[in-house]
GUROTI-540456 format. One line per field, with one value per atom (N, C-alpha, C): residue in three letters; x, y, z. Coordinates in steps of 0.05 Angstrom, whole numbers, plus 5000, padded with zeros to 4 digits. Layout:
<sites>
r: (ala:...) .
x: (X:...) .
y: (Y:...) .
z: (Z:...) .
</sites>
This chain:
<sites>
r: (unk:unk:unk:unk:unk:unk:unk:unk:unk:unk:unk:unk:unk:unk:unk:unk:unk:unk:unk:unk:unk:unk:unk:unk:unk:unk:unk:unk:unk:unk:unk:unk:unk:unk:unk:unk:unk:unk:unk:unk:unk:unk:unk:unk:unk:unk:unk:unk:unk:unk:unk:unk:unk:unk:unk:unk:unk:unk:unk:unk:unk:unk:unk:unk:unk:unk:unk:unk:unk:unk:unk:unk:unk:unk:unk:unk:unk:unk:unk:unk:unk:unk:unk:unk:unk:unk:unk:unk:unk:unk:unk:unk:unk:unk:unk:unk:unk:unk:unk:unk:unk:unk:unk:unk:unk:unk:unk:unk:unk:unk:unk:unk:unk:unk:unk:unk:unk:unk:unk:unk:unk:unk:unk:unk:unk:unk:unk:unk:unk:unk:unk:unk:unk:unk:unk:unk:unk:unk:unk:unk:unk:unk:unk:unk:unk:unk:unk:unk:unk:unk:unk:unk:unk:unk:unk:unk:unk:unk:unk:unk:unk:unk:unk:unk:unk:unk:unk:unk:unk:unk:unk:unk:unk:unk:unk:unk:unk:unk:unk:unk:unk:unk:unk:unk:unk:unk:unk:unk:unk:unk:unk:unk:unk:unk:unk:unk:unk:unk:unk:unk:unk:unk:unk:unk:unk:unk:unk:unk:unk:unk:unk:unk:unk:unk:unk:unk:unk:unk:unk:unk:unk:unk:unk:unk:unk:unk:unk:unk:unk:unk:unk:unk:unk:unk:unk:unk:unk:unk:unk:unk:unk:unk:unk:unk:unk:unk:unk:unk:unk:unk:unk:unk:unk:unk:unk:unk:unk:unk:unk:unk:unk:unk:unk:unk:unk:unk:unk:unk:unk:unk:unk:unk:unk:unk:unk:unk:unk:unk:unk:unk:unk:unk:unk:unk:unk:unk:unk:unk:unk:unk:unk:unk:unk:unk:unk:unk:unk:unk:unk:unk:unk:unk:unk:unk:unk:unk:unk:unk:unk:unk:unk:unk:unk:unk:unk:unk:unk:unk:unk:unk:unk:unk:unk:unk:unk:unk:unk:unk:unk:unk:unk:unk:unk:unk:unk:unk:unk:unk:unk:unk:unk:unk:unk:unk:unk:unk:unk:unk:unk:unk:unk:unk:unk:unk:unk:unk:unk:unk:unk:unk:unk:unk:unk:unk:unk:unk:unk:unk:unk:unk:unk:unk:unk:unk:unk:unk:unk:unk:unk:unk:unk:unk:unk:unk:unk:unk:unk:unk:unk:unk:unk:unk:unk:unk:unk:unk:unk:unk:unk:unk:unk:unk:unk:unk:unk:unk:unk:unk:unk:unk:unk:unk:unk:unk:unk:unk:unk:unk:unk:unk:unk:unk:unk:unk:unk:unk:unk:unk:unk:unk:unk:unk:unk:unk:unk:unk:unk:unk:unk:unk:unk:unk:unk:unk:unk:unk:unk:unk:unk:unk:unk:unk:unk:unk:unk:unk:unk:unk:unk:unk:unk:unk:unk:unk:unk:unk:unk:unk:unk:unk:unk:unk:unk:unk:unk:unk:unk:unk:unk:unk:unk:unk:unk:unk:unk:unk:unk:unk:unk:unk:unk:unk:unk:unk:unk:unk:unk:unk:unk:unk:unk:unk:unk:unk:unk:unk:unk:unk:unk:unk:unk:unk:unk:unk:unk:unk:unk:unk:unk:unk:unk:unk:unk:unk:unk:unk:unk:unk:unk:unk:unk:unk:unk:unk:unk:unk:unk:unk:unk:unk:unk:unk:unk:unk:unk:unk:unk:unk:unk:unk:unk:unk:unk:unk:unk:unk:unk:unk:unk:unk:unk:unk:unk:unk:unk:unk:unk:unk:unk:unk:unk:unk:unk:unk:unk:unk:unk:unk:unk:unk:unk:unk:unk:unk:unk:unk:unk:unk:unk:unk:unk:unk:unk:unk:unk:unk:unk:unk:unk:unk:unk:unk:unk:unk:unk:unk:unk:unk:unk:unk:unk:unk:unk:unk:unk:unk:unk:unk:unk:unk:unk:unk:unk:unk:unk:unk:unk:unk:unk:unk:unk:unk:unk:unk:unk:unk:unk:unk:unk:unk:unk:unk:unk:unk:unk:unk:unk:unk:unk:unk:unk:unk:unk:unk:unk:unk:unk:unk:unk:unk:unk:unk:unk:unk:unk:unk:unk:unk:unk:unk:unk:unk:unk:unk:unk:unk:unk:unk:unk:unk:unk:unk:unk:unk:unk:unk:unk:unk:unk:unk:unk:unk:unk:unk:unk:unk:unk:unk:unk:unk:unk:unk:unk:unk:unk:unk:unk:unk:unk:unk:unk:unk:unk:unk:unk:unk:unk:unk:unk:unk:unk:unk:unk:unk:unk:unk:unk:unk:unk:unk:unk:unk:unk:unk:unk:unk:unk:unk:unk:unk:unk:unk:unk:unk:unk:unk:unk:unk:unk:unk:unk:unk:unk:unk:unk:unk:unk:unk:unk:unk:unk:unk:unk:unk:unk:unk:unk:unk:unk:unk:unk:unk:unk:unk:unk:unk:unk:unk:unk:unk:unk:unk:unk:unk:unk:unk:unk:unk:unk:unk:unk:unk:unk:unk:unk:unk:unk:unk:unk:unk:unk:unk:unk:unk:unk:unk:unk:unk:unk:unk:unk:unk:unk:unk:unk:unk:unk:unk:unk:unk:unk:unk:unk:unk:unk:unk:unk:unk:unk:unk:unk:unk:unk:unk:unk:unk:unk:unk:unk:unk:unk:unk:unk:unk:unk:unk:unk:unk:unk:unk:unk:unk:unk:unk:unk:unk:unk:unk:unk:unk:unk:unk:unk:unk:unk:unk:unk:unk:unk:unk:unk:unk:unk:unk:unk:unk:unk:unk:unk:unk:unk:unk:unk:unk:unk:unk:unk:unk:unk:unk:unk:unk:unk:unk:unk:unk:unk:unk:unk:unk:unk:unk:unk:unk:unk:unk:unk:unk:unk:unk:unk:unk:unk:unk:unk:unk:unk:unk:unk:unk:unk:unk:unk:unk:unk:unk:unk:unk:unk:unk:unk:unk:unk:unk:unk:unk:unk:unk:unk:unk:unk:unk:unk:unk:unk:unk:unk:unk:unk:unk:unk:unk:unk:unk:unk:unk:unk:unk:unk:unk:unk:unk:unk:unk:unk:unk:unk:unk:unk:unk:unk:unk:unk:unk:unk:unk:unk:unk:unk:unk:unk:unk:unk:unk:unk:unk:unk) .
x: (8047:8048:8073:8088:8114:8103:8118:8110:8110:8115:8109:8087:8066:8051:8025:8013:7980:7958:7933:7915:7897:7899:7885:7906:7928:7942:7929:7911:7896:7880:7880:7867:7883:7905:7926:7942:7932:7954:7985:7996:8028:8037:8055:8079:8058:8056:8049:8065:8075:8092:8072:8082:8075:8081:8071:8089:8068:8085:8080:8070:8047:8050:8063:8063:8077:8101:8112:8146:8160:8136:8150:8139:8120:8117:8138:8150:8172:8194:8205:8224:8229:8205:8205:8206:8190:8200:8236:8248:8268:8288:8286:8295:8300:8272:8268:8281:8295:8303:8329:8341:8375:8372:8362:8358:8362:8351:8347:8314:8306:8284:8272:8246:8235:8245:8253:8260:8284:8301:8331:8333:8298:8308:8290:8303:8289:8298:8278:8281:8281:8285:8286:8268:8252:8226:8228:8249:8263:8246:8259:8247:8224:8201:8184:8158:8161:8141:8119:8115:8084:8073:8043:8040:8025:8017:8009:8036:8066:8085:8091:8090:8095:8077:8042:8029:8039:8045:8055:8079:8089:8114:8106:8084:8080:8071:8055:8040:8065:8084:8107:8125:8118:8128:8147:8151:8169:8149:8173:8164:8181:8200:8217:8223:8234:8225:8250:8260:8268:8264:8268:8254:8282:8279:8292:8276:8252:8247:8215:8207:8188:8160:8169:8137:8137:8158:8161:8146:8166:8156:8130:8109:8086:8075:8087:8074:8062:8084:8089:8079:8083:8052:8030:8021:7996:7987:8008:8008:8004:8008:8006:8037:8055:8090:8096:8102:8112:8125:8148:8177:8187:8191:8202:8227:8247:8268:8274:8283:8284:8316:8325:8349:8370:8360:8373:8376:8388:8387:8368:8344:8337:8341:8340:8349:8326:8337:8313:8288:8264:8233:8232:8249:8244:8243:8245:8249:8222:8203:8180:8162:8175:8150:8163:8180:8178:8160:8174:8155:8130:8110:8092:8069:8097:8082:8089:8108:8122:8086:8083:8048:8024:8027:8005:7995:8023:8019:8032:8026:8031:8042:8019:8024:8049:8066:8089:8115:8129:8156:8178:8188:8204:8223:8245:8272:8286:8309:8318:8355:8373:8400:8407:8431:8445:8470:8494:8524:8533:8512:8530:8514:8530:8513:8499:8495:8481:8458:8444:8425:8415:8434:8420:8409:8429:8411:8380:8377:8363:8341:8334:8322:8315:8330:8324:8305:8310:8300:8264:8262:8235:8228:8234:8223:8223:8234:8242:8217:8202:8167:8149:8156:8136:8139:8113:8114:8127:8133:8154:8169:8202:8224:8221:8239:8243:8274:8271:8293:8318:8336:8362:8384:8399:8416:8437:8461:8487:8497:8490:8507:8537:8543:8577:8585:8608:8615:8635:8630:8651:8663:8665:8675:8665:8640:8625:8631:8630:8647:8617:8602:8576:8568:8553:8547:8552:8553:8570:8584:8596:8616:8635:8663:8686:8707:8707:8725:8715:8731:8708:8709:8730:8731:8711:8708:8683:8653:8656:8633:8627:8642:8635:8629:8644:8630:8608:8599:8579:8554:8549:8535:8535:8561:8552:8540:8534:8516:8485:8480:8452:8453:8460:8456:8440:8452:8438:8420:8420:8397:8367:8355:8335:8308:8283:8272:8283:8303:8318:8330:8325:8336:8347:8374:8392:8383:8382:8377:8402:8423:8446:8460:8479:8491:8474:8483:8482:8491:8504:8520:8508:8512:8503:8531:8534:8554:8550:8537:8539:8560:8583:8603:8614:8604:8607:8597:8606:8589:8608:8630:8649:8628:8626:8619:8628:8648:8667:8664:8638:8629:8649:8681:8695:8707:8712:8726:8698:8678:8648:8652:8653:8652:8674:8700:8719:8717:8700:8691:8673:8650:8633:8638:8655:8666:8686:8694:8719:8694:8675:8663:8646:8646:8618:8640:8662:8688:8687:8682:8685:8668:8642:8619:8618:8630:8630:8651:8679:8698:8681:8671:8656:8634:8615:8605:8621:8632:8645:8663:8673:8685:8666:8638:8621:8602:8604:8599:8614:8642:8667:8668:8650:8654:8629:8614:8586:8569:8561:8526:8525:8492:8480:8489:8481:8477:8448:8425:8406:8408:8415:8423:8437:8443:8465:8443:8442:8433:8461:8458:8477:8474:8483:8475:8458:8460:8441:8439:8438:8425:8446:8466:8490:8512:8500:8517:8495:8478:8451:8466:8472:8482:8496:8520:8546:8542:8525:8521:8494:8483:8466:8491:8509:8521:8534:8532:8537:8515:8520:8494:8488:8462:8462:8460:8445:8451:8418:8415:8390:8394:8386:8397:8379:8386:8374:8369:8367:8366:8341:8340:8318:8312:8326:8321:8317:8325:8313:8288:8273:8235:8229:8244:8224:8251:8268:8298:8298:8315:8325:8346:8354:8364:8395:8405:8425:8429:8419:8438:8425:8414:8412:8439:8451:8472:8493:8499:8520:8530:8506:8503:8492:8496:8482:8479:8504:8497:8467:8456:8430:8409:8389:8380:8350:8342:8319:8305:8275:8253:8253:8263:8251:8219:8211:8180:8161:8182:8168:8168:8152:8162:8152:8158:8144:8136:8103:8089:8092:8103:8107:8090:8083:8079:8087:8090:8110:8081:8094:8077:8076:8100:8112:8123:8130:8153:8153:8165:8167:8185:8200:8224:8211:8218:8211:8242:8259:8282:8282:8272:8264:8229:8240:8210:8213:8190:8194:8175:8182:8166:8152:8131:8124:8138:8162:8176:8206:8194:8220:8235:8244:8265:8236:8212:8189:8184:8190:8178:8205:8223:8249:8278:8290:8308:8327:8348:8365:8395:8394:8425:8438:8438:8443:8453:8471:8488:8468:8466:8448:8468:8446:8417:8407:8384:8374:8352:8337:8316:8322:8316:8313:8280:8278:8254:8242:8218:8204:8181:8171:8152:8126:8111:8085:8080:8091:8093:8127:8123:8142:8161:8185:8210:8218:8235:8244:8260:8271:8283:8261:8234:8223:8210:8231:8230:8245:8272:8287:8290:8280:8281:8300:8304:8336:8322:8341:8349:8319:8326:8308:8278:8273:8247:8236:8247:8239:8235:8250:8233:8211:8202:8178:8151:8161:8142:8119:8103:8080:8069:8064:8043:8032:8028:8013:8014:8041:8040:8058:8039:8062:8080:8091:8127:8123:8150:8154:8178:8189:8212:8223:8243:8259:8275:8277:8300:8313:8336:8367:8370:8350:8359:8341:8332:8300:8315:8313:8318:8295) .
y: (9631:9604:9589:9582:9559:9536:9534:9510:9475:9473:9455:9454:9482:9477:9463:9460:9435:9457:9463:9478:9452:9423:9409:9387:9399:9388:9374:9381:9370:9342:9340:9319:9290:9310:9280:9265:9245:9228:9224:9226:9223:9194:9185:9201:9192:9214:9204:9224:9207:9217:9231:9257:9280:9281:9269:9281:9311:9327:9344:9349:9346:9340:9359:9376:9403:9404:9391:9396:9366:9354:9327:9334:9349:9351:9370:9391:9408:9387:9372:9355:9344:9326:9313:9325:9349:9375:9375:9388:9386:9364:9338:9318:9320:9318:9315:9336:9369:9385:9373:9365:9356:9339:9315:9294:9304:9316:9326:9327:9304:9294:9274:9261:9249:9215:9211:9180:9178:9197:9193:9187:9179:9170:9153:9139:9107:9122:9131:9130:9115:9111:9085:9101:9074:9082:9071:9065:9051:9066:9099:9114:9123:9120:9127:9105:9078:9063:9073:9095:9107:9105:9084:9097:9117:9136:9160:9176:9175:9190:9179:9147:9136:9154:9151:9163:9200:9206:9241:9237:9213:9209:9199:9188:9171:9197:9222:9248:9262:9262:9281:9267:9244:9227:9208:9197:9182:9149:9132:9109:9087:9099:9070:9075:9057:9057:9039:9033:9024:9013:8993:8980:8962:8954:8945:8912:8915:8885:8883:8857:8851:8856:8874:8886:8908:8922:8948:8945:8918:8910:8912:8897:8899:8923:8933:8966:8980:8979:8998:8984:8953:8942:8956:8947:8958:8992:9003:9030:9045:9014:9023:9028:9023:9031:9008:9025:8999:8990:8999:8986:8989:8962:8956:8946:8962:8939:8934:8894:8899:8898:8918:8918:8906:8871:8856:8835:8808:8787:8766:8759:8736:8709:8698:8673:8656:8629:8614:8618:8618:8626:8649:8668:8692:8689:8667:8673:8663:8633:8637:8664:8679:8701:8723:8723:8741:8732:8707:8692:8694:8681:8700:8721:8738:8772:8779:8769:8774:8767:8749:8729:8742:8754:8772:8795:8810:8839:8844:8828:8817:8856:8880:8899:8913:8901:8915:8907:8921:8906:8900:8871:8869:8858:8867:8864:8856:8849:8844:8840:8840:8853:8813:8810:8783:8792:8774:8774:8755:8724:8701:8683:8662:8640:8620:8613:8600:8609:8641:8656:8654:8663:8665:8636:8623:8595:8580:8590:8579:8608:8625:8647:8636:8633:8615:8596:8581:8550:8570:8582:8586:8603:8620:8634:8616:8596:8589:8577:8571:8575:8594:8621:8644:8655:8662:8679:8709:8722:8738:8734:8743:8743:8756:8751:8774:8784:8810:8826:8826:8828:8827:8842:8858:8864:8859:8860:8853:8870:8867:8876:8886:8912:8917:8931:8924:8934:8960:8985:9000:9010:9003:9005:9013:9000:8997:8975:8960:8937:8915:8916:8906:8873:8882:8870:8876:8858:8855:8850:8845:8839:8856:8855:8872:8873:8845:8834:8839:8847:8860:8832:8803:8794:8771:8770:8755:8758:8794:8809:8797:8792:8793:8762:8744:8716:8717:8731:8718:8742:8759:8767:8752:8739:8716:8698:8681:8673:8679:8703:8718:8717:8730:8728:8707:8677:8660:8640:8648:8636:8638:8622:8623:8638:8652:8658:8685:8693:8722:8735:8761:8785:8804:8806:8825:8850:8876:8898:8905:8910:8923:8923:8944:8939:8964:8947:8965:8974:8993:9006:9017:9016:9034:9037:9072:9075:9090:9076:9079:9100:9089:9096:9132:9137:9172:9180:9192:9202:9227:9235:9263:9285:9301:9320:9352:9350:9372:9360:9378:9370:9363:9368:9367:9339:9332:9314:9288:9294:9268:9271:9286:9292:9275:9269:9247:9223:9219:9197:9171:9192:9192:9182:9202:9196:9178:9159:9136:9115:9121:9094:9096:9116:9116:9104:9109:9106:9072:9053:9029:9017:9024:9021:9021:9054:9055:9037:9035:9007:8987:8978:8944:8950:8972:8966:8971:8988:8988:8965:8948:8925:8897:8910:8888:8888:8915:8924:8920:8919:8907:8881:8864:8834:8828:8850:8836:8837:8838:8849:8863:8862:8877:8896:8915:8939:8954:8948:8962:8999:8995:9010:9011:9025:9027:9050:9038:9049:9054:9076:9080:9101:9108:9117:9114:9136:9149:9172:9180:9211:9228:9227:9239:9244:9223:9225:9248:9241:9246:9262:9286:9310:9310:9297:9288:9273:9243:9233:9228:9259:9278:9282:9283:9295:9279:9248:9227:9229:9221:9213:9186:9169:9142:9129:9147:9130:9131:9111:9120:9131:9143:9159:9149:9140:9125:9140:9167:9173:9165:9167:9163:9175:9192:9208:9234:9239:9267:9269:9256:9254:9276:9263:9267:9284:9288:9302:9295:9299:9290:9314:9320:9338:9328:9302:9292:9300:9292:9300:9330:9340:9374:9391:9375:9385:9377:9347:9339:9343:9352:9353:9375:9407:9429:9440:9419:9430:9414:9393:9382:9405:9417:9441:9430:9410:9398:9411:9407:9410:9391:9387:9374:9372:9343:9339:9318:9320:9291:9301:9303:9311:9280:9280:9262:9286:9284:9306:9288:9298:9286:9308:9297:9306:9305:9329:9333:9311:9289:9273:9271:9289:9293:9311:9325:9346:9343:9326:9319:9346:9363:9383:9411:9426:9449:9444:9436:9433:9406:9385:9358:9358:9347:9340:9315:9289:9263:9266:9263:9255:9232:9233:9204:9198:9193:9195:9189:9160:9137:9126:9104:9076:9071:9061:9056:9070:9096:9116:9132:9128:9147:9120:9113:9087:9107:9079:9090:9082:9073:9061:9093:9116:9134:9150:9164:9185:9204:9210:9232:9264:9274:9270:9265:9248:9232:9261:9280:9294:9318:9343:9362:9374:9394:9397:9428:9425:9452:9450:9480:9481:9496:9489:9496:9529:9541:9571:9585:9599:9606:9623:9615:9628:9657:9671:9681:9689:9667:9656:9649:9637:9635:9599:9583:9556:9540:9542:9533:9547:9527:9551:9535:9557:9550:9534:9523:9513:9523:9549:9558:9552:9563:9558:9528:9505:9474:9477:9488:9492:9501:9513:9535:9516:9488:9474:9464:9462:9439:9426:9410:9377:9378:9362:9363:9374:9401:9407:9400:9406:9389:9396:9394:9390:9383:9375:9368:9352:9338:9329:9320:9338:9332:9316:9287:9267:9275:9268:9271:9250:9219:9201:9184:9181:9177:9142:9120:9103:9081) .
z: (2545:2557:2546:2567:2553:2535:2523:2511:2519:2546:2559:2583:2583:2600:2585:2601:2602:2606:2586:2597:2625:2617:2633:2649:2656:2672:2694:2712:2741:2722:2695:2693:2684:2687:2673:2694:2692:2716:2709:2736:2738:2748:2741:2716:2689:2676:2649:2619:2611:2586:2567:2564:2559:2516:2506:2470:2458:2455:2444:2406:2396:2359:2341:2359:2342:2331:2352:2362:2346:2348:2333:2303:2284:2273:2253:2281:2260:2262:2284:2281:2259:2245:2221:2202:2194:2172:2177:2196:2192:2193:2197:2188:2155:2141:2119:2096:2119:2105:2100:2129:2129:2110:2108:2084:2060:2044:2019:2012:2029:2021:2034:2038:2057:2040:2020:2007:2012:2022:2042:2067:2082:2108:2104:2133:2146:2184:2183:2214:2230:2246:2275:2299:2296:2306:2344:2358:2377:2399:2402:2410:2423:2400:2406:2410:2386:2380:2383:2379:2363:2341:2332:2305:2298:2315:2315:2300:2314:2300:2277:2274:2241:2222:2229:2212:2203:2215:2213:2202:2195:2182:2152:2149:2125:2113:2133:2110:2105:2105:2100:2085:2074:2046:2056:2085:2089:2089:2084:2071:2083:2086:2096:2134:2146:2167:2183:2205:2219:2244:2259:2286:2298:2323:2339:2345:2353:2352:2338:2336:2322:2329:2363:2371:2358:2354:2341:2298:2294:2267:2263:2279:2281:2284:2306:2311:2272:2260:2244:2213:2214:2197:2197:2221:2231:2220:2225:2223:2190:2173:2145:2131:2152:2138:2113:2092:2057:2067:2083:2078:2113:2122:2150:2148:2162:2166:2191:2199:2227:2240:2253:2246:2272:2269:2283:2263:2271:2258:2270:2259:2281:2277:2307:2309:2319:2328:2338:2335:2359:2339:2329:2331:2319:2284:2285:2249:2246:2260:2248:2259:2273:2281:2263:2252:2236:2206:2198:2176:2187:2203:2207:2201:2219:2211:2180:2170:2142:2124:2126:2115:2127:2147:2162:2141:2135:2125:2092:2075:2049:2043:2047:2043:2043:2069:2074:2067:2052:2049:2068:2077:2101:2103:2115:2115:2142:2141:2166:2159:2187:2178:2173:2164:2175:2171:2194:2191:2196:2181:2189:2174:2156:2133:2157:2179:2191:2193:2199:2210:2182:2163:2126:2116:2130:2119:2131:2162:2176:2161:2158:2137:2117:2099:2071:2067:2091:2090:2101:2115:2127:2109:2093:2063:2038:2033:2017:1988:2007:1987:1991:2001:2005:1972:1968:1940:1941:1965:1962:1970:1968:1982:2005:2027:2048:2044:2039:2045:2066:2050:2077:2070:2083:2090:2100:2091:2104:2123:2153:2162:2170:2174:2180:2194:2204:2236:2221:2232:2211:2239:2267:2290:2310:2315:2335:2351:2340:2349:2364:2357:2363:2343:2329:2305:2280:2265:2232:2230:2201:2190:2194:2198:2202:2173:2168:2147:2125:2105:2072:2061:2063:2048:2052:2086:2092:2085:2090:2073:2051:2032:1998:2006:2007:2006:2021:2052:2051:2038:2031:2010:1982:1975:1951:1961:1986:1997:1990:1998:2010:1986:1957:1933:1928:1924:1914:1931:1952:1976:1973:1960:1954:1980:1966:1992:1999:1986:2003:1977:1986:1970:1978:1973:1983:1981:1992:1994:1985:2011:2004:2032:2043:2068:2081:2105:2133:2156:2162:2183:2200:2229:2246:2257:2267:2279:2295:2326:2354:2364:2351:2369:2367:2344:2338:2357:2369:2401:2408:2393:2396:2403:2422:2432:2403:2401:2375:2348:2334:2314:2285:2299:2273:2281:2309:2310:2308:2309:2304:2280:2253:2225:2224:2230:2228:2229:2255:2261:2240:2239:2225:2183:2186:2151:2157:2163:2173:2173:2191:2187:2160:2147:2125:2098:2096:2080:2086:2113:2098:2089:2093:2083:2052:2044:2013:1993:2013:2003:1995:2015:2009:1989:1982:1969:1940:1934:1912:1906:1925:1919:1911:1921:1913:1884:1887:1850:1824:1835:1822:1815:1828:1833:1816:1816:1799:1808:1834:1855:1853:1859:1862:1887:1892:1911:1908:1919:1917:1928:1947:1981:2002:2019:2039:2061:2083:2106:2127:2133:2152:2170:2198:2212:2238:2256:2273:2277:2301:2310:2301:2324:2316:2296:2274:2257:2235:2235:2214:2190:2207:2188:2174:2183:2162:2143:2152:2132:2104:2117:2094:2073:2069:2056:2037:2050:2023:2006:1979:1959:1964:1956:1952:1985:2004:2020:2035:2051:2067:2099:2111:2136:2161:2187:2208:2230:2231:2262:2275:2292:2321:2337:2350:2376:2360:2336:2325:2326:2335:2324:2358:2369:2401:2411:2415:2421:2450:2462:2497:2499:2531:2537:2529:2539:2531:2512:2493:2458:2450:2466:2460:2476:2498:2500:2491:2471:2471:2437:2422:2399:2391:2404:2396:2365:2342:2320:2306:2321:2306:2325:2308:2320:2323:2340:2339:2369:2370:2388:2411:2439:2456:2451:2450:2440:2463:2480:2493:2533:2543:2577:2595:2623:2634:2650:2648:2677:2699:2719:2745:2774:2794:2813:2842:2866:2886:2903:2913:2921:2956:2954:2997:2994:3016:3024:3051:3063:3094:3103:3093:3106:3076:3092:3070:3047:3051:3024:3018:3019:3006:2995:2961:2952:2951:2946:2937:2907:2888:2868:2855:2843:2830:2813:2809:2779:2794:2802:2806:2779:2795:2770:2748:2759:2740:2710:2730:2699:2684:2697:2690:2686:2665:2666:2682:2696:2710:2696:2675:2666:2652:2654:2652:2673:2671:2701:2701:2727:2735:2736:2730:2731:2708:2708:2691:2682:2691:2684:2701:2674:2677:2682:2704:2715:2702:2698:2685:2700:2711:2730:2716:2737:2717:2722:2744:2748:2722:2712:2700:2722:2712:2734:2714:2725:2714:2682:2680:2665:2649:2650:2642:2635:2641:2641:2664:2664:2692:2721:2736:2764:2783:2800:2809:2837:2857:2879:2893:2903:2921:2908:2882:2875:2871:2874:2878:2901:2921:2949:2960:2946:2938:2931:2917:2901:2918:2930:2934:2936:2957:2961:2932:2917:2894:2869:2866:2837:2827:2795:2771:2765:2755:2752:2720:2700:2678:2683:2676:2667:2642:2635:2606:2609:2602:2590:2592:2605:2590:2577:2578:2550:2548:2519:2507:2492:2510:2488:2484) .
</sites>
């Protein structure tokens, strides 16, 4: 049996996203090999927001954690995670809903990025009588060109800021670098160490000066591997948990498990060479070039998983289908 077929496929409704525990279970084993160790990562949980996969993360010794917004934060409270970081800056009500959830879940340790003394101050003032601090991070742009700091020298003042701002405790910095996306693992390994090099400037210029440096998060998917190879750092990927066809072809040296399918079903065939499927814009995003999903059938082809042209023609009022991501965000 492939490892994407269903013994009770006729009972599962379409489109319904398919996660496999296995596949995400070796994923995370091998995460934790590239790491060194399960206290070298903070995964980014963006992906998936499961705490079914947090928990299979917390038994394999991982502890720290990453999120995109504050439903995610919550997700992974809830879920029992020590250590959350949220890796935006918030503004307006987001700062009392994070204060908040921060008072909700005394249990969890929580953090969040900043790259500007207005955002740190309007933070301060709403922590500023909690009996714990909340955690922060300096954000830095090492050429993404997104969010953070760019400037080292703006960097260091405003981390002398965050230093003495009452209510807040500096962690250390944080990088994401989006932009490594080189297909030629020597010319991404360039990439990749260029942005991790200004990361390590500023902090050694801020150790020079007299701060603290708890930590340094940096990273994502594509970088993961290379920047296994710094010491002292914590590592962010995301899409390694669940894998997508996209970065299985664009990144064949990360050697991870597709873990996640959408089962779909042939819902028409008005012409024997046209199918229509249930697995529109709803269940499949479209801000990606097509084709957006690769198809696996529930009869095995030759090949054994992909079947060609003629055999989609072949398919059926009614049978299931699979579809692999080309991109899990």
């Amino acid at each position: 049996m492939a490892w994407f077929e269903l013994e009770n496929a006729s009972e599962v409704p379409s489109p319904s996203l398919l996660i496999f525990a296995d596949r995400v279970r070796e994923n995370l084993a091998r995460m934790v090999t590239i790491a060194g160790g399960p206290e070298r990562l903070r995964p980014h949980v963006k992906t998936h927001k499961l705490p079914q996969i947090v928990r299979l993360s917390i038994e394999l010794g991982i502890t720290r954690f990453k999120c995109a917004t504050l439903a995610e934060a919550e997700m992974l409270a809830k879920a029992r995670a020590p250590d959350v970081l949220l890796a935006y800056q918030p503004v307006g009500p987001n700062v009392q809903r994070l204060k908040a959830l921060f008072d909700a879940h005394p249990e969890t340790r929580f953090s969040c990025l900043l790259d500007d003394a207005p955002s740190a101050l309007a933070l301060s003032s709403a922590f500023a009588d909690s009996e714990r601090a909340l955690g922060v991070w300096l954000d830095v742009d090492v050429g993404m060109n997104r969010t953070g700091v760019a400037d080292p020298e703006v960097a260091q003042a405003l981390y002398a800021l965050l230093v003495e701002l009452p209510g807040l405790f500096v962690r250390g910095l944080h990088a994401y670098d989006g932009h490594v996306q080189a297909r030629d693992l020597t010319e991404r390994t360039a990439q990749a160490n260029a942005a991790f090099a200004r990361l390590d400037a500023l902090a050694d210029e801020l150790k020079r000066a007299g701060f603290p440096v708890e930590a340094r998060v940096i990273g994502g998917s594509p970088s993961f591997k290379i920047h296994a190879q710094h010491g002292g750092v914590e590592l962010g990927p995301g899409t390694t948990v669940l894998w997508d066809h996209g970065y299985g072809t664009n990144f064949p040296d990360l050697e991870f498990l597709p873990a996640a399918l959408v089962l779909t079903r042939v819902v028409s065939k008005p012409t024997d060479n046209r199918l229509c499927l249930d697995l529109g814009y709803k269940a499949i995003g479209s801000e990606g070039p097509p084709p957006r999903v690769q198809l696996r059938r529930r009869r095995p082809t030759r090949d054994g998983e992909l079947a060609d042209r003629g055999a989609w023609a072949r398919a059926a009022r009614g049978e299931v289908l699979k579809a692999l991501v080309a991109r899990l965000t």
